[in-house]
N, C-alpha and C positions, 0 to 999 in steps of 0.2 A: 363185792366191790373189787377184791385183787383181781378177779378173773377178769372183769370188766377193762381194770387199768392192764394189764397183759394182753390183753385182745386188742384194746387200741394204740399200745404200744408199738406190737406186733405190726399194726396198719402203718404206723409211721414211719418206721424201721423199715419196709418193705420196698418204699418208693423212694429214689433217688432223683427224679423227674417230679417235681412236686407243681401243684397249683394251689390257689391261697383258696379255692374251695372246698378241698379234700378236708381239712379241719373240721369243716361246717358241717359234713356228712360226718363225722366221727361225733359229732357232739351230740347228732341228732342221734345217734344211736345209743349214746350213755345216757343223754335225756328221756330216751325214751324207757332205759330198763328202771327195773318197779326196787328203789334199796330201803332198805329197812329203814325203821326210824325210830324214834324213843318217844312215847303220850307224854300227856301233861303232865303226870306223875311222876314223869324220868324213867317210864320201865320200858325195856325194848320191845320191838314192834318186831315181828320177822319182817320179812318182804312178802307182797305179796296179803298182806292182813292187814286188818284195821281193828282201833280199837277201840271198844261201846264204850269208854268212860270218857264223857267229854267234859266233865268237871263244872258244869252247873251251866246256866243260861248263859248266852253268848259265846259261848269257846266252841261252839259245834262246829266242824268243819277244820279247827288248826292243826290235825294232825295231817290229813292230807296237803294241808297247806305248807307244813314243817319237809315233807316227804317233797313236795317241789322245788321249795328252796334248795333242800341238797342237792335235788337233781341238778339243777340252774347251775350252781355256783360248781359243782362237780365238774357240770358240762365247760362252765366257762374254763377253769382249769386245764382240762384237756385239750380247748381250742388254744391258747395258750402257747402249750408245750408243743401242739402239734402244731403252730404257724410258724413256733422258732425254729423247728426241726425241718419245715418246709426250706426255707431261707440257705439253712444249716449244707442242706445236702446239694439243694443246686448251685450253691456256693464253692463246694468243694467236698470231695468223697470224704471219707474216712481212711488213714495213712494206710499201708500197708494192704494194698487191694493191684498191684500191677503185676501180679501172675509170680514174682521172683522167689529165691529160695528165701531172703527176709520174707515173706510176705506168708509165705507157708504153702505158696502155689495159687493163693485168693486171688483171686479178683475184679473186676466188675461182673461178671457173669454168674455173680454168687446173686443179685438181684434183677439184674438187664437180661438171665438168659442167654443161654448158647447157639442161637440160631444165626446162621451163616451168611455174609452177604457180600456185596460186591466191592468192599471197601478195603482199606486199609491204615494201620499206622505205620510209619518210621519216623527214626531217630537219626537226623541228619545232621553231621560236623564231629560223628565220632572220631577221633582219630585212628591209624590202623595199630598203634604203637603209642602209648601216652608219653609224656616226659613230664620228669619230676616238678610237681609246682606251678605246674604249666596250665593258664585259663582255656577254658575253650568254651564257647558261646554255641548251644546248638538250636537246633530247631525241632520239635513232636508238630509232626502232619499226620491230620485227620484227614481221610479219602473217604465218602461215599456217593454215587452219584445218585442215592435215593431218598435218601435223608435230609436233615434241614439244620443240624447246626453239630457240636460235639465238645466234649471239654476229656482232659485227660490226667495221667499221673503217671510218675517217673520216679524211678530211684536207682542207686550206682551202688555196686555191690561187689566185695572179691569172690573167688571161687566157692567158698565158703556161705556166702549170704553176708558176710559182714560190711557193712554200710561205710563205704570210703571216700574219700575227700572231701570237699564241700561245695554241698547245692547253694546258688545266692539266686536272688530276683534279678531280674533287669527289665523287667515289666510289670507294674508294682499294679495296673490297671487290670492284666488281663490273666497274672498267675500271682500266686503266695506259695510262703512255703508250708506245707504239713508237717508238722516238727522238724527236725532240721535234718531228715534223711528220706522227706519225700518232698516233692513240691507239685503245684497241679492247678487248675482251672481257677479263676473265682467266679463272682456272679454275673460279675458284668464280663468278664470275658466269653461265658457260655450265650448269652445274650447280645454281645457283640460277633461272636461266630455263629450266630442263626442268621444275624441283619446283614453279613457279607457272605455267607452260603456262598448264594451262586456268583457273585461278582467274582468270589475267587475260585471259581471253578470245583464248586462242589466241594470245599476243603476247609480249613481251619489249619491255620499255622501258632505256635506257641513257643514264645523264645524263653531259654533259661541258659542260666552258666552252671559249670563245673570246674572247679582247682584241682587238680591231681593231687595226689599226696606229698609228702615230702620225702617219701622213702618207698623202694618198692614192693607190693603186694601180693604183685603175679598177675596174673589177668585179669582184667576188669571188665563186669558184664554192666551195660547200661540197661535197665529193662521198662518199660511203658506200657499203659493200657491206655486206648482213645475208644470213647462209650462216643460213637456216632447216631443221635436225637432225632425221632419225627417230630418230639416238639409237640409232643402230645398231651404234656402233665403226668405221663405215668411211664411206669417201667417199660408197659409191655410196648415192642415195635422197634425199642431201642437195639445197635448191633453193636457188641463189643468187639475190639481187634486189639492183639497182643504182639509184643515183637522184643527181640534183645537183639543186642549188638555189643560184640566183644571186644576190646583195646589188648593189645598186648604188651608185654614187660616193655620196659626202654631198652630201647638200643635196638630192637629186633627189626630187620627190614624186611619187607616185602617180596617177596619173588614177583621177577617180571613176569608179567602174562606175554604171550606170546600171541603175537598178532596173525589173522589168517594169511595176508598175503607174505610174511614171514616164513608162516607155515609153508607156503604154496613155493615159493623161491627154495626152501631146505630141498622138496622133494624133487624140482626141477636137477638141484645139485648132483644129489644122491644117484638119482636115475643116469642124469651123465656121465658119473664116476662108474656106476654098473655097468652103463655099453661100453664103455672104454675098453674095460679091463676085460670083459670076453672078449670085444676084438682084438685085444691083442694076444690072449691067450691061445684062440685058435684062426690065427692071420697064418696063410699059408707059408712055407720056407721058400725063399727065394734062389735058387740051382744057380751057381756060377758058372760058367764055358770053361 
């Protein structure tokens, strides 16, 4: 029976993409294996054996019958555990899965697989510079254009991996939070990004907030994974994308980029200032009378 319970654990634990039939296949397979059971006597049966003592007229038959029932009730058990656990994970991953140094480098791709595709996550409304205390409301975009729906997870971290400021809801419909340093998908949000797929151009948008701290840390990495869904009920087909996005200390500003026609006018300059100055260096001497 442990192995049994391990094995369908195992099955539960594997799929993050769940359907309420996969349980049904799990049960049928514990019902179906042969577990031991105790006769009439109370003495144990192995598995696999039966036992001649059927304890006088009429009881023929109750040890196989005994040896059902635990199957049954076993089985129901594990449909059980395994329907909660369906609900559990299309609802929302388990924390600490968005690739970061918190996380240990995990993340969806420990069950959806690393296979490559045409999609992508960002994390939009990073700031380039936080300031102290300061809300910022961002947005995790799911891109695939072959896929059918996606849910994600986020967490803010220092250089360190230490988990800083604070994540809140502001979409209490389509994200929660995983303890209070990851936040990510619920049920109906992965469900409501399948039913707008394509209206929204093959994407899935997902708002959350972040407080900066109240003193500074040093740089701050935001980092996310978005599991982009065929929508299939299982892992496989699914494609994960990973991303961070850095904030730096207060106060720090940005270097200007430098625009090409900018560019193009410097080298206009430059070039001018060179012919000048040969021609005047070797401009002939003018002879007086």
């Amino acid at each position: 029976m442990p192995q049994i319970q391990a094995e369908s654990l195992a099955l539960v634990h594997q799929h993050h993409e769940f359907s309420l039939a996969r349980p049904a296949r799990i049960a049928i397979l514990v019902l179906s294996a042969d577990i031991g059971h105790r006769d009439d006597r109370g003495l144990e049966v192995p598995a696999g054996r039966t036992s001649c003592w059927t304890g006088g007229p009429g009881r023929k038959g109750k040890n196989s019958m005994n040896s059902f029932r635990a199957r049954f009730f076993y089985g129901l058990a594990v449909v059980a555990f395994a329907s909660s656990q369906v609900m559990a994970y299309r609802a929302g991953p388990p924390s600490n899965y968005t690739g970061s140094l918190d996380s240990g480098g995990h993340s969806c791709t420990q069950c959806h697989g690393s296979a490559v595709g045409a999609g992508s996550v960002e994390i939009l409304g990073v700031p380039f510079a936080y300031t102290l205390n300061q809300t910022y409301d961002l947005t995790v975009r799911i891109s695939d254009p072959d896929q059918l729906g996606a849910g994600f997870e986020l967490s803010v971290e220092d250089a360190i991996g230490t988990p800083v400021g604070t994540l809140s809801v502001i979409d209490a419909v389509n994200t929660q939070l995983n303890t209070p340093y990851y936040i990510n998908h619920t049920l109906d949000g992965v469900n409501n990004s399948v039913a707008a797929w394509a209206g929204n151009g093959n994407s899935a948008d997902y708002q959350v907030r972040w407080q900066a701290p109240a003193s500074s840390v040093g740089p701050i990495t935001f980092w996310a994974a978005g599991n982009a869904i065929n929508n299939n009920d299982l892992s496989t087909g699914d494609l994960v994308y990973l991303t961070n996005v850095t904030a730096a200390i207060p106060g720090t500003r940005p270097v200007p980029a430098a625009s090409t026609w900018g560019l193009i006018v410097m080298a206009i300059v430059l070039l001018t200032a060179g012919t000048l100055a040969v021609a005047r260096r070797y401009r002939p001497a003018i002879v007086r009378a």
